[in-house]
C-alpha positions as protocol buffer text, in pm:
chain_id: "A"
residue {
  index: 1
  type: UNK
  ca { x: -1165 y: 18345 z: -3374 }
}
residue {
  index: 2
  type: UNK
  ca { x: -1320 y: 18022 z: -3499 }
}
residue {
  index: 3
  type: UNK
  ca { x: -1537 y: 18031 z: -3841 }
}
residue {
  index: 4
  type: UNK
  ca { x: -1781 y: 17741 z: -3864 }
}
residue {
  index: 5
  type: UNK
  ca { x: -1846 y: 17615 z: -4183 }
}
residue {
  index: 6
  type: UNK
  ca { x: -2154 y: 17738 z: -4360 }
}
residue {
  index: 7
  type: UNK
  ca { x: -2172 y: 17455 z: -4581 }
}
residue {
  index: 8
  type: UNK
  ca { x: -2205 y: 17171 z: -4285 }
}
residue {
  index: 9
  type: UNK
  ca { x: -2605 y: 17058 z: -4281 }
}
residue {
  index: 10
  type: UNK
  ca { x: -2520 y: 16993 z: -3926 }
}
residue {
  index: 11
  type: UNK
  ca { x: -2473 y: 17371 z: -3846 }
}
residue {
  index: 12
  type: UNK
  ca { x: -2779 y: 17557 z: -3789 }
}
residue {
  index: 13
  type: UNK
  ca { x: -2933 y: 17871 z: -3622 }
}
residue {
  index: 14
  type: UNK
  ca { x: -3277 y: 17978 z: -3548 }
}
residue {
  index: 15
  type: UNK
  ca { x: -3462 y: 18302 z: -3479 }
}
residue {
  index: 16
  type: UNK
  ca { x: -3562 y: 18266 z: -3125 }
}
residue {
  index: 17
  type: UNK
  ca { x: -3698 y: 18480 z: -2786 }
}
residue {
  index: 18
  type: UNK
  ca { x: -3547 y: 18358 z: -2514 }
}
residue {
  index: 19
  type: UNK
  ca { x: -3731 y: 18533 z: -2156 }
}
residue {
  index: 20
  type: UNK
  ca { x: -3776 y: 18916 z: -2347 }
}
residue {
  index: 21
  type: UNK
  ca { x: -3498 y: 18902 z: -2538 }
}
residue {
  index: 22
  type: UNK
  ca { x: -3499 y: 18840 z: -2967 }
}
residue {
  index: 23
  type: UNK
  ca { x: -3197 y: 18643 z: -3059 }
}
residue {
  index: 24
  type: UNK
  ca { x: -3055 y: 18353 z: -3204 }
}
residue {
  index: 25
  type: UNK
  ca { x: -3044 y: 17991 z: -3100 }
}
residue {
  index: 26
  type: UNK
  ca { x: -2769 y: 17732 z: -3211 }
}
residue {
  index: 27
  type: UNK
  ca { x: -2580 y: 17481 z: -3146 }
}
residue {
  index: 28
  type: UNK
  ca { x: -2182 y: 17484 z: -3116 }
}
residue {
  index: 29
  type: UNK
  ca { x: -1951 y: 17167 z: -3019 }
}
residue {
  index: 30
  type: UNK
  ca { x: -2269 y: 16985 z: -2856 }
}
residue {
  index: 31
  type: UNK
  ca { x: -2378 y: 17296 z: -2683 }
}
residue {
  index: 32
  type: UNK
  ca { x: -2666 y: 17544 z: -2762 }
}
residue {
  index: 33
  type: UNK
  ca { x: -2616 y: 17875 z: -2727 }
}
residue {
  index: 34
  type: UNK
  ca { x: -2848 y: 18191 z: -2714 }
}
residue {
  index: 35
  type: UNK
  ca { x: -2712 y: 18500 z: -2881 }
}
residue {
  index: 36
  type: UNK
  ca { x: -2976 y: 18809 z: -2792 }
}
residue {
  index: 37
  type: UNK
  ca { x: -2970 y: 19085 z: -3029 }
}
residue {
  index: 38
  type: UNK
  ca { x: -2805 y: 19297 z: -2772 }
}
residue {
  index: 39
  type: UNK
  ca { x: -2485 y: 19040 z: -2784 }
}
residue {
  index: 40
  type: UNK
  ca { x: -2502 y: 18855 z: -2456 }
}
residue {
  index: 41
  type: UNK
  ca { x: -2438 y: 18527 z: -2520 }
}
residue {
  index: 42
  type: UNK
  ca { x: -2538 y: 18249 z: -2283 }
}
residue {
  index: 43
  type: UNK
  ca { x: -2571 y: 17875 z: -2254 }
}
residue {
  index: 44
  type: UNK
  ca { x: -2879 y: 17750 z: -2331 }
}
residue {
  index: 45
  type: UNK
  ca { x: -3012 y: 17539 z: -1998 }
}
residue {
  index: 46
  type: UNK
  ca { x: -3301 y: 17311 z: -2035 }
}
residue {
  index: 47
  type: UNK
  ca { x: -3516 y: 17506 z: -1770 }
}
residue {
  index: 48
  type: UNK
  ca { x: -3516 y: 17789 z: -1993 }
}
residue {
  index: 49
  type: UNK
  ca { x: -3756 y: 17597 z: -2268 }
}
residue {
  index: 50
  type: UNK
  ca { x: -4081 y: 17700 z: -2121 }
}
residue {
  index: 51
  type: UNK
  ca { x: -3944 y: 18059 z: -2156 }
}
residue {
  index: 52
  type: UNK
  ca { x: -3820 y: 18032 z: -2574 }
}
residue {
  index: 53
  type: UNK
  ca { x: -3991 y: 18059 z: -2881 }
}
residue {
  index: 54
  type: UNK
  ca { x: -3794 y: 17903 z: -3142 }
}
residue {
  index: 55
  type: UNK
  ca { x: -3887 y: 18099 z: -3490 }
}
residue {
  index: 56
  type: UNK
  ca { x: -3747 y: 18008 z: -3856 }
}
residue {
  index: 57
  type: UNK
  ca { x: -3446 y: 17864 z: -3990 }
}
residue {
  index: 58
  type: UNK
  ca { x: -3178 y: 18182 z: -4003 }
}
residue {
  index: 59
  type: UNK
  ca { x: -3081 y: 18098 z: -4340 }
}
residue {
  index: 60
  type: UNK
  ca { x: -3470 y: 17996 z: -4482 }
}
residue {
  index: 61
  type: UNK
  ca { x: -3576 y: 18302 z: -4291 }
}
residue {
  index: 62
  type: UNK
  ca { x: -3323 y: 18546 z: -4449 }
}
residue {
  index: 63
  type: UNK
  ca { x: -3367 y: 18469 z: -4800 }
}
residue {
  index: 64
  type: UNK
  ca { x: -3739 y: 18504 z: -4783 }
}
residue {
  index: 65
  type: UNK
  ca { x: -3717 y: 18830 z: -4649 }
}
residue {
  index: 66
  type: UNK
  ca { x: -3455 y: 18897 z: -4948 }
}
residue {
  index: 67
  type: UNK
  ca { x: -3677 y: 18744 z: -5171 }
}
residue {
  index: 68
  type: UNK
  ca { x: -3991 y: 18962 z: -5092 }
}
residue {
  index: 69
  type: UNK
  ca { x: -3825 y: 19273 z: -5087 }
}
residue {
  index: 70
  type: UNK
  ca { x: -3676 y: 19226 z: -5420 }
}
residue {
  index: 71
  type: UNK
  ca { x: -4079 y: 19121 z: -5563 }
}
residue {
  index: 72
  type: UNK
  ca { x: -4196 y: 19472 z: -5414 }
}
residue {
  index: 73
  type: UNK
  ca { x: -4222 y: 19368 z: -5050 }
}
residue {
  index: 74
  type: UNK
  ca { x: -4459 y: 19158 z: -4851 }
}
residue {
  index: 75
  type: UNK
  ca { x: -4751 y: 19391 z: -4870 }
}
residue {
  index: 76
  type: UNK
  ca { x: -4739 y: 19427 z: -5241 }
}
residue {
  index: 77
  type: UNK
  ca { x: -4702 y: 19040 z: -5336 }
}
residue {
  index: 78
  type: UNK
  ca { x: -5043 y: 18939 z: -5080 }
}
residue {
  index: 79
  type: UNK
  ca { x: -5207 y: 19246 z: -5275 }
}
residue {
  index: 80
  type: UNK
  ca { x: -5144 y: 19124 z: -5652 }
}
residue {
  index: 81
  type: UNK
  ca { x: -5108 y: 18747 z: -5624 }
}
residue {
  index: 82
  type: UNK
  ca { x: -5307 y: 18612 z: -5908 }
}
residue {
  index: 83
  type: UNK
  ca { x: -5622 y: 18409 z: -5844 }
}
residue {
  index: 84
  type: UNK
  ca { x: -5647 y: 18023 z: -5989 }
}
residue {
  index: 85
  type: UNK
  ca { x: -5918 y: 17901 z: -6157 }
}
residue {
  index: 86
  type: UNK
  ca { x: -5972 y: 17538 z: -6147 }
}
């Protein structure tokens, strides 16, 4: 088992949908790799790029979802968000 470090800038994954399939996209020794939510993993070809989506940051995408839950959830911060007055 190999652990990459999580504090390397250079190391980063993305939400992505690769044909159907909801997964994550990174890249690992100078290859990119698709990880679908089912756990296949396969090497990401370039022929494949008309067929992804490539979503948020893992990380970014993670704590925002932490973040809203723990202000009431999503729903409740668009319904109470205080107006500004110029």
């Amino acid at each position: 088992m190999r652990t990459l470090p999580t504090d390397n800038p250079k190391v980063k994954a993305f939400y992505a949908h690769l044909y159907d399939q909801a997964g994550i996209l990174t890249k690992v020794d100078g290859t990119i790799y698709f990880m679908a939510d089912s756990g296949d993993i396969v090497e990401y070809e370039p022929t494949m790029a008309n067929f992804t989506t490539v979503l948020g940051e893992v990380a970014v995408a993670d704590t925002q979802k932490i973040m809203d839950t723990i202000h009431g959830g999503a729903a409740f911060i668009a319904t109470h968000r205080q107006m500004e007055v110029a």
